[in-house]
C-alpha positions in Angstrom: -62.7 94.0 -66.3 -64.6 93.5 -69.5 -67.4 95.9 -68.3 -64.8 99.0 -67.7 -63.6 98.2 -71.2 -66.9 98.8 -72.7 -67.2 101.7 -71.1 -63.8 103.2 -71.6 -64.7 101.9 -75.3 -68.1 103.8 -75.5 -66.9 106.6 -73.8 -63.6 107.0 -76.7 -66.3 106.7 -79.4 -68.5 109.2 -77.8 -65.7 111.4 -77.8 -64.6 110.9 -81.3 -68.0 111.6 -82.2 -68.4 114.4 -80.6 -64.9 115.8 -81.8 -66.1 115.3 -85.5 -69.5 116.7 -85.1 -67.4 119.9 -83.5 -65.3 119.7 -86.6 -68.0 119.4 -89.2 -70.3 122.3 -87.6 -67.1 124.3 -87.8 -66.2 123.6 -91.0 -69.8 124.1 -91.8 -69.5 128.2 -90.0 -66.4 128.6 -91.8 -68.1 128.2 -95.4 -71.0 130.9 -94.2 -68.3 132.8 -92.8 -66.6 132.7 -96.4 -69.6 133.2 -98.6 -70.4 136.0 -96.5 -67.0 137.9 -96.5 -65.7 137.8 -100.1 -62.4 139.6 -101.4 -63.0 143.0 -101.9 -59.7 143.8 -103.0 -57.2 142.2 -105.9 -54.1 140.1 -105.3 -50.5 140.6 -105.4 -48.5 137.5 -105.6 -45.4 138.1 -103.4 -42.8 135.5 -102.6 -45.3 132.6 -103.5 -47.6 134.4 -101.2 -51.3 136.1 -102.6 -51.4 139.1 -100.8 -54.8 140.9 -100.9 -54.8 144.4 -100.6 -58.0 146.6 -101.1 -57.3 150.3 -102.8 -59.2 153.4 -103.0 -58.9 157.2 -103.5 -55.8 159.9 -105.3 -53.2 161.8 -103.3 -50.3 161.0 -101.4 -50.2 157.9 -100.3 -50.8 155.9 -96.8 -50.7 152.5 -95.9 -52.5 150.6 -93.2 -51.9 147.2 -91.5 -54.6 145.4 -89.0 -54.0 143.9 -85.5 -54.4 140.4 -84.4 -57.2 138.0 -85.7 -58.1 141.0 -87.6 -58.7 141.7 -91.8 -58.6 144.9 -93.4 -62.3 145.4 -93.1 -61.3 146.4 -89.1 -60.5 150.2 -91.4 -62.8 149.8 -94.3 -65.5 149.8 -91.6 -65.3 153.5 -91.3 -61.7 154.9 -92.3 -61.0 154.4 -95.6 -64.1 156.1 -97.1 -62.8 159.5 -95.1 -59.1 159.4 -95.7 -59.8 158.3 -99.6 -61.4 162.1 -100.1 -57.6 163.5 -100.2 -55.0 160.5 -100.3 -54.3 157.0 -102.3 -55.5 154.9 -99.4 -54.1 150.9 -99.2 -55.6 148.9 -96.7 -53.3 145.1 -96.7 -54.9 141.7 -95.3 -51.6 141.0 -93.4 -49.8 137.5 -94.7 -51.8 134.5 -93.4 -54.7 137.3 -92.3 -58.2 137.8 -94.0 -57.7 136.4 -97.8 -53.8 136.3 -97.9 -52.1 133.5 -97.9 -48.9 132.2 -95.6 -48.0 128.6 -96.4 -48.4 126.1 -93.1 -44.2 125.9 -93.0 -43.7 129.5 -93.6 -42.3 131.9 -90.8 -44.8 133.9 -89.4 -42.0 136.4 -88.2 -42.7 140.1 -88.1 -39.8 140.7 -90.2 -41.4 138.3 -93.2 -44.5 140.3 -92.7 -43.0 143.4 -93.0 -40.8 142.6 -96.1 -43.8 141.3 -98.3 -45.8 145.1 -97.2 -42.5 146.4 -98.2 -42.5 144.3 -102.0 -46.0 145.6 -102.0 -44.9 149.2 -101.4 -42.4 149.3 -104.7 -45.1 146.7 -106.9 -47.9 149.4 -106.5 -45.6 152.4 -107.0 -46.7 154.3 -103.5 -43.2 155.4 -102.8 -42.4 156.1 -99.4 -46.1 156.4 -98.1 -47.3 157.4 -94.6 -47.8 153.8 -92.9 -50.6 153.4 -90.4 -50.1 150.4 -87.8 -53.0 149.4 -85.3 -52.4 146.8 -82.3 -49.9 144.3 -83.6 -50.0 146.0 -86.9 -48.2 149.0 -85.1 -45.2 146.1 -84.6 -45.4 144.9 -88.0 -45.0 148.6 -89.0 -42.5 149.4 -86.9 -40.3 146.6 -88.3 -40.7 148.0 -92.1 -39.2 151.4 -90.7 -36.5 149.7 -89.5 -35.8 147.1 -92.3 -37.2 149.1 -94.6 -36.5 152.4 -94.1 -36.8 154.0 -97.7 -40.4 152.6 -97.6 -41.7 154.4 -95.2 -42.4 158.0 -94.6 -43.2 158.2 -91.3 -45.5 155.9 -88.6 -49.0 157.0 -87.0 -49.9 153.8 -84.6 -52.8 153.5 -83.0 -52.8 151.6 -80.3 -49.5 149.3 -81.1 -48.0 146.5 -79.4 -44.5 148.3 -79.1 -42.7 146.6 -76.1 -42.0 142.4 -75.5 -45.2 141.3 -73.4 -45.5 138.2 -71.3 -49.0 138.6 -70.1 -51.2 137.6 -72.5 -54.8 139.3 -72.2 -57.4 136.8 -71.5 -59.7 137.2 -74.5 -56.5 135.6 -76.6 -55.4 133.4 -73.9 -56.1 130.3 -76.3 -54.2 131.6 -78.8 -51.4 130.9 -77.0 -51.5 127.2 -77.5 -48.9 125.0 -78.7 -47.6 122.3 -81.0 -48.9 123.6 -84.6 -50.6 120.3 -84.6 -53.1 120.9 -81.2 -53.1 124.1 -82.7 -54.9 122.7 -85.5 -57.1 120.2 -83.3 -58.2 123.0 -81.2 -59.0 125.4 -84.0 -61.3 122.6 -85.5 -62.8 121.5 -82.3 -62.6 124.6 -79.5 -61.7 127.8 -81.3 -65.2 128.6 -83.1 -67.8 127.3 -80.3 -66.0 129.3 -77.7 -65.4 132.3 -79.3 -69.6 132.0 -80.3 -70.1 131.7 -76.8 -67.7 134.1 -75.2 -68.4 136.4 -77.9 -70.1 139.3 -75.3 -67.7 139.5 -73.1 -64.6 139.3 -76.1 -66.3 142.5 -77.7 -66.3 144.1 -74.0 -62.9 143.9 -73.7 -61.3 144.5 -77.1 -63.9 147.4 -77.9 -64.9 148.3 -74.0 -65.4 150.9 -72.8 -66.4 151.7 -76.5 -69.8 150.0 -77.3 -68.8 147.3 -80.7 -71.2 148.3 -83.0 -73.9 145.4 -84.3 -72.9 145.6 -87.5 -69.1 144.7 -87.1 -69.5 141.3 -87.9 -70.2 141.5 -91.4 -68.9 145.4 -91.9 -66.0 145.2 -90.4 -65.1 141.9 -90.8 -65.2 140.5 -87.4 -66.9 137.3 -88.4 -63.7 136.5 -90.1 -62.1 135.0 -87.1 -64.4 132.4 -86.9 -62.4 130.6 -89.1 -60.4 127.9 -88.4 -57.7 129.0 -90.3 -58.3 132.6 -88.7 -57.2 131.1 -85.7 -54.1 128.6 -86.6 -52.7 132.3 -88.0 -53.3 134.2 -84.9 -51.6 131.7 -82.6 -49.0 131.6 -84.9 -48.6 135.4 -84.9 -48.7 135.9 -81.2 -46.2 133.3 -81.0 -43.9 135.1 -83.5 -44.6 138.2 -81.4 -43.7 136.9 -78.6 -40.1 136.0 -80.3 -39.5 139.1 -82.1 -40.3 142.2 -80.1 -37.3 141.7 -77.3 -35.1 142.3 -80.5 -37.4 144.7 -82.2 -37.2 146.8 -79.3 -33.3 147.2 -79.1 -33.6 148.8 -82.3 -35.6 151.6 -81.7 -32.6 154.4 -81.7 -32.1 152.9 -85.1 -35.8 154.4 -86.5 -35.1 157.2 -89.2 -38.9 157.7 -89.6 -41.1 160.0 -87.3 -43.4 157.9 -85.2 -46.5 159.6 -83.9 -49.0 157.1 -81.5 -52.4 157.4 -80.9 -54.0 155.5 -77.8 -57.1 155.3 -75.9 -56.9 156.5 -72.0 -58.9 152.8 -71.4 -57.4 150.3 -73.6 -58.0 146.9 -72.3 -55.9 145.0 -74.0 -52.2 147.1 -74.4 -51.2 149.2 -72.0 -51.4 153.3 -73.1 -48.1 153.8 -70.8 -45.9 150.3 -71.5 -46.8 150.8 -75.3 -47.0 154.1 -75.7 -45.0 156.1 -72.9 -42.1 154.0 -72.7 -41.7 154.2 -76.4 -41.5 157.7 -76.5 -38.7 157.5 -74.0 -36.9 154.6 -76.4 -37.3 156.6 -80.1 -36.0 159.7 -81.0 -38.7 161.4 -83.0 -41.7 159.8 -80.8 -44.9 161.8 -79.9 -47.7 160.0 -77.8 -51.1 161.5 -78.1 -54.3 160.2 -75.6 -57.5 160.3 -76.5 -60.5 158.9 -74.7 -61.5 155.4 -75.7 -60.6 151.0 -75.2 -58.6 149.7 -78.0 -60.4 149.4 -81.3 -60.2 153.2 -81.8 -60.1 152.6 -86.1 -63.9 151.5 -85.4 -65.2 153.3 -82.4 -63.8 156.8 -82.6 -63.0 156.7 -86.3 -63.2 160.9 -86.7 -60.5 160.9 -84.3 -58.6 158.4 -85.8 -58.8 159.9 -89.5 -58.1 163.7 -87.9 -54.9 162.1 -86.6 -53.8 160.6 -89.4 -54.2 163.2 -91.9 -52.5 165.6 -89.2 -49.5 163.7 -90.0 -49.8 163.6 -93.7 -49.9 166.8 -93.5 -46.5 167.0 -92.1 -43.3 168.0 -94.8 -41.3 164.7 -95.6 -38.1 164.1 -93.8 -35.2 163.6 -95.8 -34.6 160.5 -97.7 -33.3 157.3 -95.5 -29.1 157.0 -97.0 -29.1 155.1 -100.1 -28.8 151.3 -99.2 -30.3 151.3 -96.1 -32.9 149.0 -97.5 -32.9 145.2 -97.8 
């Protein structure tokens, strides 16, 4: 009996010392990670919040929200310096993504997300701008249109989580763990090794059959989710997803604001005809458009992604959303 004990014993402090050597070489990528990705934006404090929001360019305005795990270097990469030429372009670090804040208690609901862009919106004077939404930034657009409906001109999506999805694609299949406090545990022990050593196959999917260029790590940002707390937010958004779109979805006749989707024929992560097809048949003034390419279309077919989104600048304003609509 005393021999299993001193190896049950040895075999807890192995473990503990293996958990805080996983936490400390973690902690250690996070701070390169950091140093390496600075703000390149300034700050808005909202609701108690820092938002960081990164600005360039003169013209009628647009606004753009990243997906999942992402940062607004996912457009800086290679949109913003081509839309800039003729608009007021805005990319936004989404609350609790890139260097914005969310506080540990706060919701991560899409609605919260949607009403600090909105705040943002009316603090930088951009009146009702054209709002660009990619992946689950197409959701957290969609709920400013409906929430906020005199923010918003109208909605070009690219590639947007649109309907309630159960099936979580295997690249973010850790994400989906739960309590917040094996959340934490696994985002300071699992999260960064794995995604180092998954990393080919992660790019395969989210970019494939695009090819993710070398240089997205530092360019676009994509080092970013390295981070511990890159990770703890993402779980906690996919959660809140996972909540809020049955909702979100009921109120799509309610959408004053032209939506206009952009998606790749080979997206591996949302589906082109669940995200895109069945929301044309759920909005009124809904227009799908296919192109050729996997889901990070901002980054891997970024001409076509800047031709459709000054197409629907282009278009003349719809009237104003009645007085009051917004909350």
């Amino acid at each position: 009996m005393t021999s299993v004990l001193a190896v049950l014993l040895i075999v807890i402090c192995l473990l503990v010392l293996l958990v805080l050597a996983s936490a400390l070489w973690t902690a250690r990528i996070a701070r390169r990670v950091e140093a390496a990705l600075p703000p390149r934006g300034r700050f808005l404090e909202i609701g108690g919040e820092r938002l960081h929001y990164l600005e360039k360019g003169a013209g009628p305005p647009i606004v753009l929200v990243h997906g999942l795990t992402g940062q607004l270097g996912n457009f800086a990469y290679a949109l913003l310096e081509p839309l800039a030429v003729r608009h007021r372009v805005v990319l936004v670090d989404r609350p609790g993504s890139g260097h914005s804040t969310r506080k540990v208690d706060r919701k991560s609901d899409l609605a919260l997300q949607a009403g600090m862009i909105a705040e943002m919106i009316d603090r930088l004077d951009l009146g009702r701008p054209l709002v660009v939404g990619h992946s689950l930034g197409g959701a957290v657009a969609l709920a400013l249109a409906l929430d906020h409906p005199r923010k918003v001109s109208r909605l070009a999506l690219i590639a947007p989580l649109t309907q309630p999805t159960r099936e979580v694609p295997s690249v973010f299949r850790l994400l989906t763990v739960r309590p917040h406090w094996l959340r934490v545990v696994t985002a300071w022990t699992l999260a960064t090794p794995l995604a180092i050593l998954s990393r080919r196959s992660v790019l395969e999917t989210v970019f494939g059959p695009d090819e993710a260029p070398k240089d997205f790590g530092l360019a676009g940002g994509g080092f970013w989710s390295l981070r511990p707390a890159s990770f703890i937010a993402g779980s906690e958004d996919l959660h809140a997803a996972a909540s809020d779109m049955d909702a979100l979805r009921e109120r799509y006749d309610a959408l004053q604001a032209p939506v206009d989707i952009l998606f790749g024929r080979e997206d591996r992560i949302l589906d082109p005809e669940r995200h895109g097809q069945a929301f044309v048949g759920q909005a009124a003034n809904a227009r799908l458009e296919l192109i050729d390419g996997g889901h990070m279309l901002p980054v891997t077919r970024a001409s076509d992604v800047a031709g459709f989104i000054e197409r629907i600048a282009a278009l003349p304003p719809v009237a104003d959303a009645p007085k009051g609509s917004d909350r």
